[in-house]
C-alpha positions in Angstrom: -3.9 -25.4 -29.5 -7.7 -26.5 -30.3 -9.9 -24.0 -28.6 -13.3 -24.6 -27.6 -15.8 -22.1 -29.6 -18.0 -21.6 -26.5 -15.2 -21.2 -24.1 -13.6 -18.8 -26.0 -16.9 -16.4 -25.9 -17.6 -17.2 -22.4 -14.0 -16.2 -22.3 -14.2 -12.9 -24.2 -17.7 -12.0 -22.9 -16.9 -12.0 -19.1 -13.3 -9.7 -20.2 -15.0 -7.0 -22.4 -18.2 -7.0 -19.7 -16.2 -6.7 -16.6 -17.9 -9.2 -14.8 -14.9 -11.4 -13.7 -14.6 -12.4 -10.1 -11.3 -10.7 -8.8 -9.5 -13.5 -7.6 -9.5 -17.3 -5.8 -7.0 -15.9 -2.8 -9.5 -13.5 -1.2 -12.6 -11.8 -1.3 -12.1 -8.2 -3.0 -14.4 -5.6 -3.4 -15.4 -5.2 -7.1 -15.1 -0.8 -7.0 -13.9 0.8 -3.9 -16.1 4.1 -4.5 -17.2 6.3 -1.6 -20.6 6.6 -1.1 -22.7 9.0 -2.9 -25.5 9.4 -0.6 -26.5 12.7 0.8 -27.5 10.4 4.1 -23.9 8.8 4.6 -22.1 11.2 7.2 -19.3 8.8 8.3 -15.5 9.4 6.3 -14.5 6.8 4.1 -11.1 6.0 5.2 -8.3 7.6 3.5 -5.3 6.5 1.8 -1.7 5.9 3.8 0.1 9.3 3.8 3.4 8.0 2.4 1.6 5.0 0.1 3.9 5.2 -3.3 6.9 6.3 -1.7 9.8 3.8 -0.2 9.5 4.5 3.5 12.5 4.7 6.0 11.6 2.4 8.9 10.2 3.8 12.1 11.1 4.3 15.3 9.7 1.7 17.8 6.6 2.7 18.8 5.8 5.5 16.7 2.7 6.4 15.9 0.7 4.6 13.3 0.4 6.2 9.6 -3.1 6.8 8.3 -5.3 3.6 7.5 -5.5 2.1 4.3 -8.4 2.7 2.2 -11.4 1.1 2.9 -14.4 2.2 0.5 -18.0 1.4 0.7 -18.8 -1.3 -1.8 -20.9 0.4 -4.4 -22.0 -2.0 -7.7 -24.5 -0.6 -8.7 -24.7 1.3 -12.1 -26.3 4.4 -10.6 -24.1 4.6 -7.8 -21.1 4.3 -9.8 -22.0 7.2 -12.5 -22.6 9.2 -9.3 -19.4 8.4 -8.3 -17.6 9.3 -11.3 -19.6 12.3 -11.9 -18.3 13.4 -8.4 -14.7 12.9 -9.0 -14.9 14.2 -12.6 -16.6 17.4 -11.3 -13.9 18.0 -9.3 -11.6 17.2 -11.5 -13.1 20.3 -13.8 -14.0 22.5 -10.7 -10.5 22.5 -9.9 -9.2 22.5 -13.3 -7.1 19.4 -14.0 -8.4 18.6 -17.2 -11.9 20.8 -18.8 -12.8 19.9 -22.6 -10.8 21.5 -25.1 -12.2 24.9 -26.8 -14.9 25.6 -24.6 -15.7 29.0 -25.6 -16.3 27.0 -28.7 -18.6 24.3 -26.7 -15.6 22.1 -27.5 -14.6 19.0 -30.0 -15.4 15.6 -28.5 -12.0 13.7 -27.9 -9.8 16.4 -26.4 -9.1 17.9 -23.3 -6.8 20.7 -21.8 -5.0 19.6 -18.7 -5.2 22.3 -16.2 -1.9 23.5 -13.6 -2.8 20.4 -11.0 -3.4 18.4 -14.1 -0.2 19.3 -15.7 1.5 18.5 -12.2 0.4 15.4 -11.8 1.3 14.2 -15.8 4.4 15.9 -15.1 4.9 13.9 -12.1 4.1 10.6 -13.5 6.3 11.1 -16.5 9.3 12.0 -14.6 8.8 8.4 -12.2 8.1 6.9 -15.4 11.5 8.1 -16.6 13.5 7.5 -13.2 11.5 3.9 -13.2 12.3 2.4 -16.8 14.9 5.1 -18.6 17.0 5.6 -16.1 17.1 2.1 -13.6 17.3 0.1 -16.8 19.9 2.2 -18.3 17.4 2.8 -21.8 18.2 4.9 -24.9 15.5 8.0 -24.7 14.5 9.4 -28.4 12.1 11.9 -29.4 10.8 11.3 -33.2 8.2 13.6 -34.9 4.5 13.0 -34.5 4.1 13.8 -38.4 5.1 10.5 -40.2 5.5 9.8 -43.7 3.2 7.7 -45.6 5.7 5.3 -46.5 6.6 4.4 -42.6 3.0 3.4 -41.5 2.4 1.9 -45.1 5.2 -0.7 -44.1 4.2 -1.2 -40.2 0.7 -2.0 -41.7 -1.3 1.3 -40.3 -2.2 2.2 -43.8 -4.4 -0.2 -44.6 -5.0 -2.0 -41.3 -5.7 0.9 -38.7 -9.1 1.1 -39.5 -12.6 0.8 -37.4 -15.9 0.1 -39.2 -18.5 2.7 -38.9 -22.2 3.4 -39.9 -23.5 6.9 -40.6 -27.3 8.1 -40.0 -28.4 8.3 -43.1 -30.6 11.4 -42.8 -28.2 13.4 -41.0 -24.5 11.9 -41.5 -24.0 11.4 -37.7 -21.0 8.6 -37.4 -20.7 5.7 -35.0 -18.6 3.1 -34.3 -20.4 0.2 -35.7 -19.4 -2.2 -33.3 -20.4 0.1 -30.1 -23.8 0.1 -31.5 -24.1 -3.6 -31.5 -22.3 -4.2 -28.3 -24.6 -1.5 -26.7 -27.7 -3.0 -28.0 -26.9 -6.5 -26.7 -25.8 -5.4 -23.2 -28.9 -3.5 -22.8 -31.0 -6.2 -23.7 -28.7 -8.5 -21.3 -29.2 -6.0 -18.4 -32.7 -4.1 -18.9 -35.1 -7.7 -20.1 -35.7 -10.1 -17.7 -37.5 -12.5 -19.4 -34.9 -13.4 -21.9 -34.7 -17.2 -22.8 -31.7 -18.9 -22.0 -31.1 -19.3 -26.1 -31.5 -15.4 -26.6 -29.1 -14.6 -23.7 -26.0 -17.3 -25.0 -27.1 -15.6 -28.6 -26.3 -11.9 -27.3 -23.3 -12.9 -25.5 -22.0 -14.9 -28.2 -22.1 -11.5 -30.7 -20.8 -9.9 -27.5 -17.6 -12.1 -27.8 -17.1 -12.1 -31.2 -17.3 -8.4 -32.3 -14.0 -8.4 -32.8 -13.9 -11.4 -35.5 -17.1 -9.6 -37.1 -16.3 -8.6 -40.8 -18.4 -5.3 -42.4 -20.9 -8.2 -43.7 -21.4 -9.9 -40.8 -21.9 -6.3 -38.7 -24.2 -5.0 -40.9 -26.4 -8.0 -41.1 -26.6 -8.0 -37.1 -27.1 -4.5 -37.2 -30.2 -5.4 -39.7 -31.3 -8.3 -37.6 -31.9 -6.6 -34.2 -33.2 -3.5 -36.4 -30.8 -0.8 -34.2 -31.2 2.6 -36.0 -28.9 6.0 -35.1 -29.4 6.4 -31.5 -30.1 9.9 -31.3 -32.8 10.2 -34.3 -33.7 6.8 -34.7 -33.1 7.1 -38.3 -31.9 4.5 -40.6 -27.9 3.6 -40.8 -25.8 2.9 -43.4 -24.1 -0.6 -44.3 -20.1 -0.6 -42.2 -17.5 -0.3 -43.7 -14.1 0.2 -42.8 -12.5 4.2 -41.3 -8.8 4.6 -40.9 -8.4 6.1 -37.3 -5.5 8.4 -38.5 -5.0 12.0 -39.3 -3.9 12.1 -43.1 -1.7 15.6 -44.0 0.5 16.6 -46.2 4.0 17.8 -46.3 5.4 20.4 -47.9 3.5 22.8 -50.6 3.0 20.5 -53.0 0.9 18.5 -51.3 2.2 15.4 -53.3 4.2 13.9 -50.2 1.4 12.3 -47.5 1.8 11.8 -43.9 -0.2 10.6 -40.9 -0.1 12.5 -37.4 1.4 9.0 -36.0 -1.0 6.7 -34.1 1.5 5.3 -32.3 5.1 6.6 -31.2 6.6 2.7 -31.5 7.8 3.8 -35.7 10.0 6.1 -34.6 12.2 3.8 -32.9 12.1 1.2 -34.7 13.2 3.1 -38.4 16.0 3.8 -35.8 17.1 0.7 -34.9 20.2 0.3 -37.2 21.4 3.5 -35.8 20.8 3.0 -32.1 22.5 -0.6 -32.2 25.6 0.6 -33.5 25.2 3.4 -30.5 25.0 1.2 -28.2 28.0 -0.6 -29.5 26.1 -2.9 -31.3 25.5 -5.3 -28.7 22.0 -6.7 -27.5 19.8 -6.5 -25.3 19.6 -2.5 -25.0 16.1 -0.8 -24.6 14.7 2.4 -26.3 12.2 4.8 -24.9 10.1 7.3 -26.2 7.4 9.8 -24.3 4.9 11.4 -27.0 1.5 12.5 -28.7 0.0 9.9 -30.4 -3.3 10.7 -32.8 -6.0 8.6 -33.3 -9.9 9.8 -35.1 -12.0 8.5 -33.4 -15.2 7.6 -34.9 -16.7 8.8 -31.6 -14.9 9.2 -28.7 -16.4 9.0 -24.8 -15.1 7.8 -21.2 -13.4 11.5 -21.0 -9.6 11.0 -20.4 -9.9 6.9 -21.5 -11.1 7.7 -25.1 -9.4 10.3 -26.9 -8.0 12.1 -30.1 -4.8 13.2 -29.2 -3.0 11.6 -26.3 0.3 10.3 -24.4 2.3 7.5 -24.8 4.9 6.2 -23.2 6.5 3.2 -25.3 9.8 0.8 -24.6 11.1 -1.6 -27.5 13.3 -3.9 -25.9 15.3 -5.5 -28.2 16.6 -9.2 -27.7 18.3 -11.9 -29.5 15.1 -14.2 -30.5 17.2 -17.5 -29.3 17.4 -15.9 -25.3 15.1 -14.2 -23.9 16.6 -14.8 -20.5 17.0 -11.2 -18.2 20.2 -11.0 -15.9 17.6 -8.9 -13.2 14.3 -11.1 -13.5 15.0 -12.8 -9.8 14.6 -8.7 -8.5 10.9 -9.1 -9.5 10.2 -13.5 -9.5 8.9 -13.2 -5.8 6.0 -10.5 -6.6 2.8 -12.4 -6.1 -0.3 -9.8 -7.9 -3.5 -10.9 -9.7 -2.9 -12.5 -13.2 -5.9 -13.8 -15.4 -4.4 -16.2 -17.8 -5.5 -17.6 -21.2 -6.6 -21.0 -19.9 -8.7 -19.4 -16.9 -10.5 -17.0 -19.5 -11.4 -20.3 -21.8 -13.0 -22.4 -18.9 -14.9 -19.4 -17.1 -12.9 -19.2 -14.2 -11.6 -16.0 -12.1 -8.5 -14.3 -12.2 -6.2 -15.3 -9.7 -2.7 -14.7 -7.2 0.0 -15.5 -9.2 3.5 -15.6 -8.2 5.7 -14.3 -10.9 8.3 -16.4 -11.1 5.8 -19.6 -11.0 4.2 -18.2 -14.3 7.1 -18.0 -16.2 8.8 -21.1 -14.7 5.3 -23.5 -15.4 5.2 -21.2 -19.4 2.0 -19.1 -18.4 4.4 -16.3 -19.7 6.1 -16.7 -22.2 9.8 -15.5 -21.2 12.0 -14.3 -18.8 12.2 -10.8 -20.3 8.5 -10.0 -20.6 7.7 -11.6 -17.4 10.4 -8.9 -16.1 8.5 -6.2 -17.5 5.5 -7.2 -16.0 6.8 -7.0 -12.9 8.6 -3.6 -13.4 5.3 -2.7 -14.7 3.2 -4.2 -11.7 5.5 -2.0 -9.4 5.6 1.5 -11.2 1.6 1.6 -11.5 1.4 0.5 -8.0 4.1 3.2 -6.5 2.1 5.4 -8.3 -0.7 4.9 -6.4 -3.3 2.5 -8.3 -4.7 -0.4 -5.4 -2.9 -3.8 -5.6 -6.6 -5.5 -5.6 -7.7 -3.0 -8.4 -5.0 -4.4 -10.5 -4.6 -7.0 -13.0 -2.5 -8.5 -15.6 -4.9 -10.2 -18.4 -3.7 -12.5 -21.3 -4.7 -12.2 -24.5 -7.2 -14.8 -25.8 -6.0 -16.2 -29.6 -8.7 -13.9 -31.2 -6.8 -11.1 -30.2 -3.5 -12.2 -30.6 -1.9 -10.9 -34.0 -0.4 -14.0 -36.0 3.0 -12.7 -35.3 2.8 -12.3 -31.7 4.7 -14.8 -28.8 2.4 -13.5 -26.0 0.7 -10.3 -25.1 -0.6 -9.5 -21.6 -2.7 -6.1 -20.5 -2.3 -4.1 -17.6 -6.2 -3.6 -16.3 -6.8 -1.4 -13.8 -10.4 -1.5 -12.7 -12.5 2.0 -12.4 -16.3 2.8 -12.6 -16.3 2.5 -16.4 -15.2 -1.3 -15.5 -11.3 -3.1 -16.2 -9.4 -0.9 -18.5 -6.6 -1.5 -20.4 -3.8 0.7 -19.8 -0.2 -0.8 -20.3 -0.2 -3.7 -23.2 3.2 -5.6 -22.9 3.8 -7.5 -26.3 6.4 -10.1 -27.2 6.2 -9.0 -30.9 9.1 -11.8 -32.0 10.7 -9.9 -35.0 7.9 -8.8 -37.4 8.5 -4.7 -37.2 12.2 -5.2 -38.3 11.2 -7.2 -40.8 8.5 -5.4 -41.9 10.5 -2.6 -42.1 13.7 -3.9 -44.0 11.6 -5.3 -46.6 10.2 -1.9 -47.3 13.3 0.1 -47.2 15.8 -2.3 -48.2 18.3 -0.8 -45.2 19.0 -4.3 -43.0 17.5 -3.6 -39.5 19.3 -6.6 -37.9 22.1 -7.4 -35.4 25.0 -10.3 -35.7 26.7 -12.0 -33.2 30.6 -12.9 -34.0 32.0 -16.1 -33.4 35.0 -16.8 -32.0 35.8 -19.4 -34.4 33.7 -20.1 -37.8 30.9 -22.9 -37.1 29.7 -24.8 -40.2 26.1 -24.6 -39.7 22.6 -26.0 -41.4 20.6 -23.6 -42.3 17.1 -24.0 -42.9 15.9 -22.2 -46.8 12.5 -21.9 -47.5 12.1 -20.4 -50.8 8.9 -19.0 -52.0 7.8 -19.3 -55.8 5.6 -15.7 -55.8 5.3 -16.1 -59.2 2.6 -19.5 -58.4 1.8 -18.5 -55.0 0.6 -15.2 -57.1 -1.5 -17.1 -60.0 -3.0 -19.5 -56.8 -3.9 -16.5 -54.0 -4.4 -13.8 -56.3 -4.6 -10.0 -53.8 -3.8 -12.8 -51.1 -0.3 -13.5 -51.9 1.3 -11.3 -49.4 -0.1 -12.7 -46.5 0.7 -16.1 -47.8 4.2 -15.2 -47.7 4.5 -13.5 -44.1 3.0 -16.3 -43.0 5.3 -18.9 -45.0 8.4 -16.7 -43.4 6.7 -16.7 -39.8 6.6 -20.3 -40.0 9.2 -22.0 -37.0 11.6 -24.8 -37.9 9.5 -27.1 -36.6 6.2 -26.1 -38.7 8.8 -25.9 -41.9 10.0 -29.4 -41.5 6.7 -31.0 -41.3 5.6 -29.1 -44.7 8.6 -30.2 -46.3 7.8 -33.9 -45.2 4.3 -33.5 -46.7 5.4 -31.9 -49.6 8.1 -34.9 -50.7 5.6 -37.6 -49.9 1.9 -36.1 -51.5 3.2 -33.0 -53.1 0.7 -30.6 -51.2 0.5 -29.5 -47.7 -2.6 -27.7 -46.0 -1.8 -24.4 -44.1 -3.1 -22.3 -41.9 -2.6 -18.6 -43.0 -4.0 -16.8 -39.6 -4.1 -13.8 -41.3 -6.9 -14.8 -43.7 -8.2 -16.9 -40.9 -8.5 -20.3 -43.2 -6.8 -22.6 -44.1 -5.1 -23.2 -48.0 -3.5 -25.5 -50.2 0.4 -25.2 -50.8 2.2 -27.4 -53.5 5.5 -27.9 -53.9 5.9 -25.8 -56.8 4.9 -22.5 -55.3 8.0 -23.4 -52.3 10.7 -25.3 -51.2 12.0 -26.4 -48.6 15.9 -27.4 -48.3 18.8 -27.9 -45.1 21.6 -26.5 -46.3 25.5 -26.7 -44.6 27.5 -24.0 -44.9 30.7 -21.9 -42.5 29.6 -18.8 -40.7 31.9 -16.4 -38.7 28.5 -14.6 -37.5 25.0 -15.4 -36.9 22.7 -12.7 -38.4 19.5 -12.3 -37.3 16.4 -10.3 -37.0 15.7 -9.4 -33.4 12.6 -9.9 -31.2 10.9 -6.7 -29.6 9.8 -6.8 -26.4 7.1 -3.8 -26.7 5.6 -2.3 -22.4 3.6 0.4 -24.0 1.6 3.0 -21.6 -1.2 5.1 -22.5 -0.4 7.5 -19.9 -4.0 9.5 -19.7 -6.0 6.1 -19.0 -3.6 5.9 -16.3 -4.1 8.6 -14.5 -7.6 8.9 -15.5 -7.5 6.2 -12.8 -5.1 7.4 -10.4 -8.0 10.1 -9.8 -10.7 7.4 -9.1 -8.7 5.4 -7.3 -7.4 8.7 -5.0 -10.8 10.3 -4.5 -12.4 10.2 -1.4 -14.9 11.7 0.9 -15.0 12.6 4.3 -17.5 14.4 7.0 -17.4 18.4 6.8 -18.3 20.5 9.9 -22.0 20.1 9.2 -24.1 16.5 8.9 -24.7 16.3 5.5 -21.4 18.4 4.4 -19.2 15.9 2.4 -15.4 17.2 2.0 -13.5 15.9 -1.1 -10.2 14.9 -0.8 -7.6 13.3 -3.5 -5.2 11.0 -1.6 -2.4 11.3 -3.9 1.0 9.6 -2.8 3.6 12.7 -2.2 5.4 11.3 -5.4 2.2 12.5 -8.0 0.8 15.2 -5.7 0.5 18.0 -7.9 1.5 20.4 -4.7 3.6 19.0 -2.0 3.0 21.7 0.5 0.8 24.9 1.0 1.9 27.5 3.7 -0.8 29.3 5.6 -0.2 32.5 7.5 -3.0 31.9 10.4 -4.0 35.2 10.1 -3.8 38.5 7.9 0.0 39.5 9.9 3.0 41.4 8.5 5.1 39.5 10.7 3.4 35.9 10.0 3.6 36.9 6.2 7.5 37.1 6.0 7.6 34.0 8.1 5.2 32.8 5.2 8.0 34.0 2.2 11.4 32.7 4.3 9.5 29.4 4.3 8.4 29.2 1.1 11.9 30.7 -0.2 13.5 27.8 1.9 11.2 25.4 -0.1 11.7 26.8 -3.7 15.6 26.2 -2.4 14.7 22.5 -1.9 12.8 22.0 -5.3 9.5 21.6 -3.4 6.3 22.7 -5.6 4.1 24.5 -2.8 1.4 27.7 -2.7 1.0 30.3 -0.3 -2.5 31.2 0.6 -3.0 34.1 1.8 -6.7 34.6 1.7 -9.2 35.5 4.2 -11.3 32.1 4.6 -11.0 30.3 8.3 -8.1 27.5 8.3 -10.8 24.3 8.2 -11.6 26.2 4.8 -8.4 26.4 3.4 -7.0 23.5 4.7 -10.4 21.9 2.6 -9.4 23.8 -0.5 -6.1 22.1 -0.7 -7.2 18.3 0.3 -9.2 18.7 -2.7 -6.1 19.3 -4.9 -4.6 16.4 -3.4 -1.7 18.6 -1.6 0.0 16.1 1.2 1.2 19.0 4.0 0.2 22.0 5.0 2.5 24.4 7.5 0.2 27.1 9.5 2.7 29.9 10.3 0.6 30.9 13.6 4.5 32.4 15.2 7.2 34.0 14.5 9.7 30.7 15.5 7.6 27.5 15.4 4.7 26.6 12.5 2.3 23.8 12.3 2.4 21.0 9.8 -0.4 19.4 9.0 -0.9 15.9 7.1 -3.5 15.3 4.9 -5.3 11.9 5.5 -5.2 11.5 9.1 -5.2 15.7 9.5 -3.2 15.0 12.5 -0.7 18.2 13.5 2.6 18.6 14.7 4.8 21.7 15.9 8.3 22.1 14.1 11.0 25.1 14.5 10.7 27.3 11.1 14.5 26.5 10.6 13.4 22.8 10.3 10.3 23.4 8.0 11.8 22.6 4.1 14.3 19.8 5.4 11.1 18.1 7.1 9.0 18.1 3.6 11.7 17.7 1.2 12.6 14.3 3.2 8.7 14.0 3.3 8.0 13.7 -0.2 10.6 12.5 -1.3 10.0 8.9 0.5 12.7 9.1 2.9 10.9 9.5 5.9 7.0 8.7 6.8 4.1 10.5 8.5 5.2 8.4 11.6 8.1 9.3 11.8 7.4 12.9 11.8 5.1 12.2 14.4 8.0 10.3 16.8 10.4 12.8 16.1 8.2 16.0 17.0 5.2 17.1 19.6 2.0 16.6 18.2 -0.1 19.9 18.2 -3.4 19.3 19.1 -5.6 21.9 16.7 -8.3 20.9 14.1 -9.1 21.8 11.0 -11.7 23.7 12.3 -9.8 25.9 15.0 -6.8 27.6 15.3 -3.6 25.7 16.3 -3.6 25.1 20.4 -1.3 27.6 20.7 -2.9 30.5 19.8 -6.5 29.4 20.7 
């Protein structure tokens, strides 16, 4: 496809910049953050009670669940650091995550998840596992983090896993070269106003290229605008290249390197052979792996969304190369959510309401089986809680596609740092197999028998390395992955051009140019011959999650403020679904009471029973207080034991009450939080009490 050089960095520009209209359907507010303002007294509405969960339907006529959220628009970039410093102050007040080693004043890049952190990862690994492991019948593995040297040497991490970075030269301080340029530009863009239309497509354009930059080109930019070490204003150094992982060794010797792994996507696939023949070597069949991943930063920031150590949670779907069809894809062809495809990015336009099955169907995506995942995708981040209109599925542009790639789509949530990527689902056709055969010699590959033997032509391109070696030199190996990528089609075409002129020009994407290829360095022959099998390599299929970005968002998305007892008191309040909630329920004895504290232990023995994670509080503070202290966790119910037969249960959002028998208490949350039954129907099927958070329960008044 012939691309047009400005369109593709208008293209790349608006992505990386976050300054893409939402979407052609409907107007959609660009961040959906709650008001900062010490003036604003007014609640921002908070999130359904049982959004996430599947919902039994209600009763007629029962009473309405909580309103949907419905955030004060806030774009500005004041307003939204204000914001994020809210949520991520209460995020360390209340310990779900606090930098790693603080005694120590901590190492930038990692963080300790606290006991609601922990909850909440918990949480979102085990629906990750119920979601894809367990509905799509995957194999689970668990491979080491410490890999050897020879395994990322093959996948290409060894050499290719690299960052360029600049150092102060006075006093060593590293930075990612490309942030520095990317900075500079952007602050130019937003802080000069005078800029002429030339200087403004100039700064954009290095904007959009960054990625294509080599060292040179950096470092002459870098010389250009004259950007020294931020903090010193000293002079920097000239790029050059910084592998992100952590080298080791293993053993005593110290003679056998490893990497702490970047990735956990090796393990499976150095496993492949074995897992096919598990599964009785039939395809499709899906592995799965939960994990650390490591990467060294050159220098890490966003808290939770750039890190040193991290989770991933990786599928490699494996699938014959010639059908890429899925038996289940019609469960998810009717979802309709925002997509931003290639050809919108090129010509400037907004992301936009797709229907699944429509993109896949018209070739926006390439295939059945990642379209599936998409979707599968689309529905897990949004049970988990992330807004529908917060949520989009971006293409890759050809720049960022690697050579071997069919298609490649993000899943970007948007938060106050802008759209981040958090799920990348990749059709990677065959090239980790491959890579991987080559450098062990084991066959990673799957057959499929015939009932009776077909005579077949067979397609043989054979490479002469010995001339491709005395013509391309160090770049001899890429000239042959790219000769052994080429399609059928693509192979033909050279062998026509090679029979009539002897020479054939060919693009070799991974040295981005083009090169001359003569028939003596390959040919090119159709060859008949009976097979009882067809061997091939197959295609991966690759949903991979980086678990901490996601819930990173989940936090922002969840946080919300609403009036206190005084005019300028502002409660916070995390509006998790039931399914993440890091607490379910907390149980309140009303008042410092032998006999309310055993009521108190029965109930919360009767939820331990149930498997539902709860807290008793027992402390002094007023309800209102308490009641506070654990909407600010997140925690969906909370029972007031104010009798010795009947308790209060109070829901989170909407803080409306109802009265319950204490016999009745764990059955009522367990079917609660577990999606089976909604706020509303509580509310139909028990008397409402009328307390507050501020007084006692009607009752006892």
């Amino acid at each position: 496809m012939r691309i047009n050089a400005h369109a593709l960095s208008l293209a790349s520009t608006l992505h990386r910049s976050g300054k893409n209209p939402l979407s052609r359907s409907k107007t959609l507010t660009p961040l959906s953050f709650s008001t900062m303002a010490a003036t604003t007294a007014s609640s921002t509405h908070p999130p359904a009670a049982a959004a996430g969960a599947p919902a039994a339907p209600a009763a007629p006529a029962a009473p309405a669940a909580p309103a949907a959220p419905a955030g004060n628009v806030v774009s500005s970039a004041a307003s939204r650091e204000a914001f994020r410093q809210s949520v991520v102050n209460t995020l360390e007040r209340r310990l779900f995550y606090i930098p790693s080693f603080k005694i120590y004043r901590g190492v930038a890049g990692l963080y300790d998840y606290g006991p609601p952190g922990c909850a909440v990862k918990s949480n979102v690994l085990s629906f990750w596992r119920q979601h894809f492991v367990l509905e799509e019948g995957m194999l689970e593995v668990d491979c080491p983090c410490v890999t050897p040297e020879v395994v990322l040497k093959a996948s290409g991490h060894v050499d290719k896993f690299t960052d360029l970075m600049v150092k102060d030269e006075k006093t060593g301080t590293c930075y990612r070269a490309d942030h520095l340029l990317k900075d500079h530009c952007k602050d130019k863009l937003e802080n000069i106003a005078n800029l002429t239309p030339e200087k403004v497509a100039e700064l954009n354009h290095v904007i959009a290229t960054l990625d294509d930059m080599s060292a040179e080109q950096l470092g002459a930019k870098i010389k250009e605008y004259d950007i020294k070490a931020p903090e010193t204003n000293n002079p920097l150094s000239d790029p050059y290249p910084f592998n992100l992982m952590f080298q080791t060794s293993i053993g005593p010797t110290g003679l056998n390197t490893g990497y702490m792994r970047p990735e956990t996507a090796q393990g499976i696939f150095v496993n492949f052979k074995d897992l096919y023949y598990y599964n009785g070597n039939k395809l499709p069949f899906a592995a799965a792996q939960i994990g650390q991943a490591f990467r060294n930063e050159i220098s890490p920031r966003q808290g939770l969304l750039r890190v040193r150590e991290f989770t991933l949670a990786e599928i490699e779907h494996f699938v014959d190369p010639e059908d890429k069809s899925h038996p289940k894809f019609s469960d998810v062809a009717d979802l309709k959510f925002l997509m931003f495809p290639r050809e919108e990015q090129l010509t400037g336009q907004s992301s936009m309401t797709l229907r699944l099955g429509d993109a896949v169907s018209n070739g926006t995506i390439n295939n059945e089986t990642l379209g599936y995942f998409i979707g599968r995708v689309y529905l897990f981040l949004t049970r988990l809680g992330i807004e529908k209109d917060r949520l989009r599925f971006r293409q890759h542009l050809p720049n960022e596609m690697a050579h071997y790639a069919a298609d490649c789509w993000d899943a970007e949530i948007e938060c106050s740092y802008g759209w981040i990527e958090c799920v990348g689902i990749a059709d990677r056709s065959a090239y980790d197999l491959k890579a991987h055969t080559e450098k062990s010699g084991v066959a990673l590959v799957a057959a499929e028998k015939f009932a009776e033997p077909r005579e077949v032509e067979k397609l043989v391109i054979t490479p002469s390395k010995k001339d491709l070696g005395l013509a391309f030199k160090g770049n001899q190996k890429m000239v042959l992955e790219a000769l052994d990528a080429m399609s059928e089609a693509e192979a033909l075409e050279m062998k026509s051009k090679l029979e009539s002129s002897g020479e054939a020009e060919f693009q070799v994407c991974t040295l981005n140019k083009t090169v001359t290829i003569t028939n003596k360095m390959v040919s090119i022959n159709k060859e008949k011959k009976k097979e009882h099998q067809r061997v091939f390599t197959p295609s991966v299929i690759e949903p991979s999650f980086g678990i901490g970005r996601i819930i990173y968002c989940l936090f922002e998305h969840c946080f919300y403020t609403r009036a206190g007892k005084t005019e300028d008191e502002q409660l916070n309040v995390f509006g998790f679904p039931s399914l993440v909630a890091p607490i379910k329920c907390t149980v309140f004895p009303l008042v410092k009471n032998e006999q309310f504290d055993a009521v108190a232990r029965d109930i919360s023995k009767a939820l331990t029973a149930s498997g539902i994670s709860h807290i008793i509080d027992v402390t002094g503070n007023s309800i209102g207080k308490r009641y506070a202290r654990t909407d600010e966790i997140g925690v969906p119910l909370a029972v007031t034991v104010d009798s010795t037969t009947t308790v209060t249960i109070r829901e989170r959002d909407s803080k409306a009450q109802v009265r319950v028998n204490i016999t009745e208490v764990a059955s009522i949350v367990k079917k609660f939080v577990e999606g089976h039954s909604t706020w509303g129907d509580i509310q139909w099927d028990y008397p409402a009490n009328h307390g507050t958070d501020e007084n006692v329960p009607e009752e006892n008044a």
